[in-house]
C-alpha positions, 0 to 999 in steps of 0.5 A, a space after each residue: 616398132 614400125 609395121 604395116 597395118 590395114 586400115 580399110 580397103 585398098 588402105 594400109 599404112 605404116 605405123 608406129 605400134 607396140 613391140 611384140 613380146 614372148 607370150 610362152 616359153 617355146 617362143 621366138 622373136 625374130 628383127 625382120 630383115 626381109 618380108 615379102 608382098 604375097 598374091 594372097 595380100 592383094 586379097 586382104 587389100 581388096 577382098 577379105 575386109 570383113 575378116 580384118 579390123 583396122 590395126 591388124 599387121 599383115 604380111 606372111 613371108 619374112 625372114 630376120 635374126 633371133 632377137 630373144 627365144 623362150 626358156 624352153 627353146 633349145 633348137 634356134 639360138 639368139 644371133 640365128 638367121 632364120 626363115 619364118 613358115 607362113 603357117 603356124 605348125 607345132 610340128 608334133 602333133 598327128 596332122 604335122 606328123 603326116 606332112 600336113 603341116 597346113 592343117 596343124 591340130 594346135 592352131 586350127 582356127 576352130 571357132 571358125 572352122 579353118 585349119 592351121 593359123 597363119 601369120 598376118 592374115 585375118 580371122 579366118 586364120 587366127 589373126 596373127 599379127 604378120 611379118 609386114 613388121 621390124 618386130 615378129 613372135 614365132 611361136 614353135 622356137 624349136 620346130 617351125 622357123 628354118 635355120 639358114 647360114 648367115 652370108 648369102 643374101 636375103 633372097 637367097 631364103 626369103 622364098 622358103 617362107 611361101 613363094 617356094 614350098 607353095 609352088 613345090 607342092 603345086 608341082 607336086 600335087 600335079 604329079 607330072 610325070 617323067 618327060 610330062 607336060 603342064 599348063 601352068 594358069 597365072 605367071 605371078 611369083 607362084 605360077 612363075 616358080 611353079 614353072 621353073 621347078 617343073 622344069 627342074 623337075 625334068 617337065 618335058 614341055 611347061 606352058 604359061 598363060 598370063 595376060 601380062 607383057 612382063 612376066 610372059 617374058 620373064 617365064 619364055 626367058 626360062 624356057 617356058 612356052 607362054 600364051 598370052 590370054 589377051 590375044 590367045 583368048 578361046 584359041 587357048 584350048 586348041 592352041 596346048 591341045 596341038 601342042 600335046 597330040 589333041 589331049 591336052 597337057 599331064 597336068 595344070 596348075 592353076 597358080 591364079 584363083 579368085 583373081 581370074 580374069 574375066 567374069 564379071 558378075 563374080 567380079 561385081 560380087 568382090 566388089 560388093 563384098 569390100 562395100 557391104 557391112 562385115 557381118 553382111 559381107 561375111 555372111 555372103 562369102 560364107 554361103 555364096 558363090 563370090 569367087 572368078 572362076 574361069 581359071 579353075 574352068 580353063 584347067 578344066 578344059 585344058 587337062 588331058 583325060 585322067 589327068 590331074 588339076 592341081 590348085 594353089 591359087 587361094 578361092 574364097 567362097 563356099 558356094 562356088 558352081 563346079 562343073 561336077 559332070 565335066 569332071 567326072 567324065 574326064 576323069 579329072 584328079 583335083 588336089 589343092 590347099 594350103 602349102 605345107 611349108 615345113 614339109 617341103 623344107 628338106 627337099 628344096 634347101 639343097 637348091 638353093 646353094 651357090 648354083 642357084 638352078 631356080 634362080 631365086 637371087 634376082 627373082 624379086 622385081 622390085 625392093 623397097 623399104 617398109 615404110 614404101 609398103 602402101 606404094 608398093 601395094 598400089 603398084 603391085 595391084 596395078 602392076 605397074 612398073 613391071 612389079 612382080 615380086 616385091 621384098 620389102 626392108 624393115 
């Protein structure tokens, strides 16, 4: 089959490899026909090099039809149009059964550490071959790929596998209260989607910083009220603050993580981290402090006293500085991690039928073939061309 392979930083090729093959009984094998480019892909382009060996199939939010499932698969059927959850879940253990599907007791890395394992995303995270491919095992046949009825286009599901589960846990762990207020940090796919549920969700007032011109006007053509960072700069503070009696917004969502803008003695050590030998570089993600953190700061600040920061963007370094005094005199609540995509499935599939509240046929930018994946990459690191959201086609 064809796929996509990571070869070294800022170098991804597509390639002819081998098939995937059922390994257990309770297996599937999905034929992609739709695989989304992930935020958190740009990491394993430019960051998280020393987790990845060259070869490794990347990608996390796919979707296709059921080419063959294991003897003791009952609930998915060959031919069934499915999305595939971007984290690996049995959906029967204890961790599963209280909704934290991220954390899985049956794939927790735990040679290293890390909760539940994810498709196409380094060794932190199991080394799963991704979704990137024509080809993808699912492991779980009956309980974690989502049936969705055929018909309707690809986007239409597609979100299910990261975009929308992730940003509906952001929202929910913001705990915006009725007719409340958020700040939502960064206007990528999550951030974006972040704001449209919130305003679904009956937000009064969703504010959105972002620094660049194309998703700025795509987040105020939803009603969004949007500050751009390159021109709002200190002022940003004061600028929600007047619009929220001084206080400063219920909640904030910082959608952007280790790729805030700014910071440059951060940025210099992502730098050195795609540059040093893996066993080096793994240890100074290991026990430094790598990450950008004026985003996570800027929620800080712009929260309201007894207010809730909730993080879906993805930070990478042990030994990041939190301003621990800042937040406990603010009385700050902080909730983040991974999302629990299984858990939200239920509550989100009814909106998206042919009303479509969230808009997500026509959310995607750009679409291109599998083999455009290494151009797609670059422009989507460059945003270039106004790329937001791209779906690739196998």
């Amino acid at each position: 089959m064809r796929a996509l392979t990571w070869q070294g930083r800022r170098d991804v090729r597509v390639e002819t490899v081998s098939d995937p093959r059922l390994k257990e009984s309770t297996d599937a094998l999905v034929r992609v026909t739709s695989t989304g480019i992930c935020g958190s892909d740009l990491h394993l382009y430019e960051v998280m090099g020393p987790y990845l060996d060259p070869g490794d199939i990347l990608g996390h939010e796919a979707m296709g039809i059921v080419e063959e499932v294991g003897g003791d698969v009952a609930e998915v059927d060959v031919g069934d149009r499915v999305v595939v959850p971007f984290n690996i879940s049995c959906g029967r253990c204890h961790m599963c059964d209280q909704g934290l599907h991220s954390q899985c007791e049956t794939t927790q890395v735990k040679e290293r550490g890390m909760g539940a394992a994810l498709f196409g995303y380094t060794k932190l995270y199991g080394q799963v071959p991704g979704g990137q491919a024509e080809l993808l095992r699912v492991p779980f046949g009956d309980t974690l790929p989502v049936r969705v009825p055929h018909g309707p286009p690809d986007e239409r599901f597609v979100y299910l596998s990261d975009v929308l589960p992730t940003a509906w846990q952001a929202v929910e762990y913001a705990d915006v209260p009725p007719g409340g207020t958020v700040t939502v940090l960064g206007l990528g796919p999550i951030g974006e989607m972040a704001c449209r549920i919130a305003l679904h969700r009956g937000a009064r007032l969703v504010v959105g910083v972002d620094l660049v011109p194309e998703r700025l006007q795509r987040a105020a053509s939803r009603g969004v009220k949007t500050f751009d960072l390159r021109t709002q700069g200190k002022d940003l503070i004061e600028a929600v603050r007047g619009l929220t009696d001084g206080r400063g917004t219920d909640a904030v969502i910082d959608a952007v993580g280790m790729e805030a803008h700014g910071a440059p003695v951060a940025k210099a050590a992502h730098w050195l981290v795609g540059m040093l030998p893996d066993a080096v570089a793994e240890r100074l993600m290991e026990h430094a402090g790598v990450d950008r953190l004026s985003a996570l700061y800027t929620a800080i600040e712009l929260v309201r006293r007894g207010g809730t920061v909730s993080v879906s963007g993805v930070y990478g370094g042990s030994a990041d500085p939190m301003p621990m005094l800042r937040m406990f005199d603010k009385q700050i609540q902080l909730r983040m991690g991974q999302a629990n995509v299984r858990r939200w499935v239920e509550d989100i599939l009814p909106l998206l039928g042919d009303d479509d509240p969230l808009g997500v046929e026509g959310f995607a930018t750009h679409t291109m073939p599998l083999e455009e994946a290494p151009r797609a990459y670059r422009m989507f690191q460059a945003k270039e061309d106004g790329m937001i959201k791209t779906l690739l086609k196998p």
